[in-house]
C-alpha positions as CSV (number, residue, x, y, z in Angstrom):
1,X,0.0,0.0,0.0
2,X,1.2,3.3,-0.9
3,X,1.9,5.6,2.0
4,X,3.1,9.5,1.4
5,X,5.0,10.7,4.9
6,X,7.0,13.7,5.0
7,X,10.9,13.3,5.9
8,X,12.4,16.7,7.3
9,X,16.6,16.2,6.8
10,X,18.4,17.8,9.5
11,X,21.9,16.9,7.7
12,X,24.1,19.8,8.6
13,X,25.7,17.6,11.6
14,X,26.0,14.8,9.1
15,X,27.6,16.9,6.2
16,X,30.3,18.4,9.1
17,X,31.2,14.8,9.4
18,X,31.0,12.9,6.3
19,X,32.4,15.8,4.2
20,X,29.2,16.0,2.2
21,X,27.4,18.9,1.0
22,X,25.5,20.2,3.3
23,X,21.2,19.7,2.8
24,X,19.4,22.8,4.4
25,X,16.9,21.8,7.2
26,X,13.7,21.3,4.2
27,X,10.5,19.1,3.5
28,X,11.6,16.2,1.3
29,X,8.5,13.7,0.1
30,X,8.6,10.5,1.4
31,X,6.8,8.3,-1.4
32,X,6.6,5.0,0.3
33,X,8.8,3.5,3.3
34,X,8.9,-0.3,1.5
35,X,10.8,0.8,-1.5
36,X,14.6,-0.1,-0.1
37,X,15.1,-3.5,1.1
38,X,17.9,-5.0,3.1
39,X,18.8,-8.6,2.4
40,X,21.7,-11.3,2.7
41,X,22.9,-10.7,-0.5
42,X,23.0,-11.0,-4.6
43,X,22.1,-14.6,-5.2
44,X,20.1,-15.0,-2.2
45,X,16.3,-16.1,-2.1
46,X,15.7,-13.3,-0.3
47,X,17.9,-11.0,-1.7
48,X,14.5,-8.7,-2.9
49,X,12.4,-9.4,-0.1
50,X,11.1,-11.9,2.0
51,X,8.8,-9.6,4.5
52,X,10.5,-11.3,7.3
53,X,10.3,-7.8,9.9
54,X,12.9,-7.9,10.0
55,X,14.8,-9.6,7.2
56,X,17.7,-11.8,9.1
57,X,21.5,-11.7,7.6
58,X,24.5,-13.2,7.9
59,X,27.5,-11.6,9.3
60,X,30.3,-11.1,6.1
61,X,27.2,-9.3,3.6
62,X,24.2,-7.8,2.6
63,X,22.1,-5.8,0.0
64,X,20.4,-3.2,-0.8
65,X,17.8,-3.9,-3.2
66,X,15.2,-0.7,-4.8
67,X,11.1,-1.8,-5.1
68,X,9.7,0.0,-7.6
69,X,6.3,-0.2,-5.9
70,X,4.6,3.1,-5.3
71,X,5.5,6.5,-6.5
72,X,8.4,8.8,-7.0
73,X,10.5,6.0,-8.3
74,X,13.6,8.3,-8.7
75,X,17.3,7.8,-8.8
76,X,18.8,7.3,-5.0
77,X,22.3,9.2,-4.9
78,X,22.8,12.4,-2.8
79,X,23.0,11.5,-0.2
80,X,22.8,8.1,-0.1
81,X,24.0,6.1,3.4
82,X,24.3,2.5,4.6
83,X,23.7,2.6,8.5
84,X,24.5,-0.1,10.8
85,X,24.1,-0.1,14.7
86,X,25.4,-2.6,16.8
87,X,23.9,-3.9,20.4
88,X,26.2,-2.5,23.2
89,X,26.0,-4.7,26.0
90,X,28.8,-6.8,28.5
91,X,31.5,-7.9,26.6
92,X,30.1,-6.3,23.2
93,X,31.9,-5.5,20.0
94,X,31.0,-2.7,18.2
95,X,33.3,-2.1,15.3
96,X,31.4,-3.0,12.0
97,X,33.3,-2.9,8.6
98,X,31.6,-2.6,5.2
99,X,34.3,-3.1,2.4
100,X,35.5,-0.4,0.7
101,X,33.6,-1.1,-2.6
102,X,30.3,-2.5,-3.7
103,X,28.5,-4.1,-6.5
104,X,25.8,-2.2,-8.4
105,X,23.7,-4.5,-10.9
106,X,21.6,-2.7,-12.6
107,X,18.7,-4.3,-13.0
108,X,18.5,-7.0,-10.5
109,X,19.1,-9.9,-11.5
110,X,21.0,-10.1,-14.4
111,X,21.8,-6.5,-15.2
112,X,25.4,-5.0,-15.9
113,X,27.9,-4.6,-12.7
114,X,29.6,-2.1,-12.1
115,X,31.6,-0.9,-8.5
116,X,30.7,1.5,-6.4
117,X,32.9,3.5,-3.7
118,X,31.8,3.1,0.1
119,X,33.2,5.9,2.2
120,X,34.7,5.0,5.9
121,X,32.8,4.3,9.0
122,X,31.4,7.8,10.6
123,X,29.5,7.6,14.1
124,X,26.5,8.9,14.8
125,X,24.7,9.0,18.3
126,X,24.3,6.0,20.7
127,X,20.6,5.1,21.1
128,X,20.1,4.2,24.6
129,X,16.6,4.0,26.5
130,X,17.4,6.8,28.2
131,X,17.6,9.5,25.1
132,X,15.2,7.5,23.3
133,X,12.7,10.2,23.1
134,X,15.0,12.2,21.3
135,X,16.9,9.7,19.6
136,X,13.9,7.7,17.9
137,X,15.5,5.8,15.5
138,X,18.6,5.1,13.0
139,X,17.7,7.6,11.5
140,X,18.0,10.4,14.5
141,X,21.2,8.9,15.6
142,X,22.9,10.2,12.3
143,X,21.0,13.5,12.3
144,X,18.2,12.9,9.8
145,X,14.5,13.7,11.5
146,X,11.7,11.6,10.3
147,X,8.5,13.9,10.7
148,X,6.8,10.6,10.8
149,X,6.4,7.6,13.3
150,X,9.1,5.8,12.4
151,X,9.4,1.7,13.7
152,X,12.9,1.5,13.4
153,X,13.2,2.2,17.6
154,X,15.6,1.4,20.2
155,X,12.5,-0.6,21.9
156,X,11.8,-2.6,19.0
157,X,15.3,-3.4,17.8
158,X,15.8,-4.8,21.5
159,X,13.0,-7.3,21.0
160,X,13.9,-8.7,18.0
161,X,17.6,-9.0,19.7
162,X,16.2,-10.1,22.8
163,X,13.5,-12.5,20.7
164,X,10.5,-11.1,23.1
165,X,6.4,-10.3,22.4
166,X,7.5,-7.2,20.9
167,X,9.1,-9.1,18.0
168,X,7.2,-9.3,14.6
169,X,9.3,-12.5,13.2
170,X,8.1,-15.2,14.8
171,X,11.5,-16.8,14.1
172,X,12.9,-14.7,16.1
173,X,10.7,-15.2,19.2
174,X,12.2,-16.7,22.5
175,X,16.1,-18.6,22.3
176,X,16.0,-18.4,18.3
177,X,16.6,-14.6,18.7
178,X,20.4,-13.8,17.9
179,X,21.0,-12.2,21.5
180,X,18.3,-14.2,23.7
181,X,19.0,-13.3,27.4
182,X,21.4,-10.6,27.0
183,X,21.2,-7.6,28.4
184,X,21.5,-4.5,25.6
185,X,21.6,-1.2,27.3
186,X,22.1,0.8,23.8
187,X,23.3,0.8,20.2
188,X,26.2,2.7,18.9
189,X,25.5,3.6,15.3
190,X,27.5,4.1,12.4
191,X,27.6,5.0,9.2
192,X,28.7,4.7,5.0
193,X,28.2,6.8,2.2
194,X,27.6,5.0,-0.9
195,X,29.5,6.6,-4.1
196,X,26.6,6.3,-6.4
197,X,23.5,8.9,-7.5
198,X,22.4,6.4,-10.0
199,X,20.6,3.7,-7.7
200,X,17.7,3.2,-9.7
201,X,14.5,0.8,-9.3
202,X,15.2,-2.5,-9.7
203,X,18.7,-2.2,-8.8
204,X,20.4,-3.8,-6.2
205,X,24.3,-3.0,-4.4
206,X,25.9,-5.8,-2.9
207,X,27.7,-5.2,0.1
208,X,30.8,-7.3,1.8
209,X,32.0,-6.5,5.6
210,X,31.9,-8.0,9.1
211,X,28.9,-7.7,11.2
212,X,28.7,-8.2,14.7
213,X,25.6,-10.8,16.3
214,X,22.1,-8.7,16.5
215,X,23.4,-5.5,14.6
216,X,21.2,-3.9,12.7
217,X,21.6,-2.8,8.8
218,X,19.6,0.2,7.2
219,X,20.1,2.8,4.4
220,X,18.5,6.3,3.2
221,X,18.7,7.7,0.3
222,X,17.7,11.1,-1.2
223,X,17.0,12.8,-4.6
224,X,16.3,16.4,-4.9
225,X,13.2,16.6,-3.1
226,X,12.6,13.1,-3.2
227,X,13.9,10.9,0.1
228,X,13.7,6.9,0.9
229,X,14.6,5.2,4.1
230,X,14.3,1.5,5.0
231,X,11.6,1.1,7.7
232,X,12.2,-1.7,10.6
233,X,10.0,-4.0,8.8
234,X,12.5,-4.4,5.4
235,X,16.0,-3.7,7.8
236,X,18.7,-6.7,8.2
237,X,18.9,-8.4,11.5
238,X,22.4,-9.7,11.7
239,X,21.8,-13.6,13.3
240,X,24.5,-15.0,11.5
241,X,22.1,-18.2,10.4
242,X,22.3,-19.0,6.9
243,X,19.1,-18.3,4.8
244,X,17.2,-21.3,3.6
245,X,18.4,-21.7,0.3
246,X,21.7,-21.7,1.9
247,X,21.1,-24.3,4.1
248,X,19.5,-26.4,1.2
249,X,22.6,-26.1,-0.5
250,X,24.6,-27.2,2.2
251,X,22.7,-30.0,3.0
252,X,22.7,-31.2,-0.6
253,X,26.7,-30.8,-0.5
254,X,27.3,-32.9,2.5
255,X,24.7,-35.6,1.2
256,X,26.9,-35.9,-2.2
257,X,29.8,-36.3,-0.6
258,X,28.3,-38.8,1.8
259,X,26.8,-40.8,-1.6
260,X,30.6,-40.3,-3.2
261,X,32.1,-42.0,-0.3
262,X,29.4,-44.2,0.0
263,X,30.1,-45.4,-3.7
264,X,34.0,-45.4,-3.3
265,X,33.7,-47.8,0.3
266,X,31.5,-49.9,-2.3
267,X,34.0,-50.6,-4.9
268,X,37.2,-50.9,-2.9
């Protein structure tokens, strides 16, 4: 369903540290919240969507894949940033990596690659539930201002970690949660730009890096007066479990190799 917010960009703090130009305080129309999609990765079955809420990951990649559902199906590219924050709790690390370059296919799948730049890591604020009124999502926390309710919270991003009621996966829900029984008193938050003003709909950027257990992934993009932002409900969960697929394949490998030495033990 298509839904029209309103996204007000406070990006003055973020130009000072990304080296960006600045984006006066302004209105920028929101077109729909579902159009970017974070997923495990090109070649993944749910490297486009799965509706998971959230989508789960593994820990060495991700995409970022552009719905064309809705309107205002623009070209993503100035700014355009890949967020992650990472649960901050007793023996915690917190120092994500996304590679210095990415993959753009254009379209998805089966479209021309090309590479992309990816900027360093910049830090944004930690969300805590202490300046959670303040700080209501990813977004806040690197100084962009949804004028909208926004899911992507400190309190939800806790129950998915946590695996509690408040969790919309099911999969998620009690010890299959990535960080069941741990106790997450914030998240620090960083922050990539993406060297491209081309992202188009239908295109997808493949991402490498290292991602800590229950860190979230997110991105937000903007063009002219134009702005996209992936909700909770379409963010990566990092759990570290292979997808489906994945496990499929594994599965099939290991039972070849079993036939294969199955046969060989038969002939000797």
């Amino acid at each position: 369903m298509k839904k029209v917010l309103v996204l007000s960009l406070g990006l003055v703090l973020v130009a000072l540290m990304s080296g960006v130009p600045a984006l006066a305080d302004s209105t920028i129309v929101y077109d729909d919240p579902a159009n970017l999609h974070i997923g495990p990765g090109a070649g993944t079955t749910c490297a486009t969507g799965c509706g998971s809420d959230p989508n789960t990951i593994g820990t060495t990649g991700f995409d970022i894949y552009y719905n064309s559902q809705g309107s205002g199906n623009l070209a993503i590219g100035d700014p355009f940033y890949v967020i992650v924050a990472t649960p901050v709790y007793t023996g915690s690390t917190n120092s994500p990596t996304v590679g210095g370059t990415a993959t753009l296919i254009s379209p998805y799948p089966g479209g021309s690659s090309t590479t992309v730049n990816v900027g360093g890591a910049q830090t944004g604020t930690e969300m805590t539930s202490a300046n959670s009124g303040t700080i209501k999502s990813v977004y806040d926390a690197v100084g962009i201002t949804l004028n909208t309710n926004n899911s992507f919270s400190f309190v939800n991003m806790v129950a998915c970690d946590n695996g509690t009621a408040g969790c919309a996966n099911g999969s998620l829900l009690g010890s299959n949660a990535p960080l069941f029984g741990v106790n997450i008193v914030g998240f620090d938050v960083s922050f990539f730009s993406i060297g491209t003003t081309n992202f188009n709909p239908g295109d997808l950027l493949d991402f490498t890096g290292t991602l800590p257990i229950g860190s979230y992934v997110a991105a937000v993009g903007v063009n002219g007066t134009e702005a996209w932002a992936v909700p909770f409900t379409e963010s990566g969960l990092v759990t570290g479990v292979p997808e489906p697929s994945s496990l499929l394949m594994l599965g099939a490998g290991l039972l070849g190799m079993a036939l294969l030495a199955s046969r060989r033990s038969l002939t000797a």
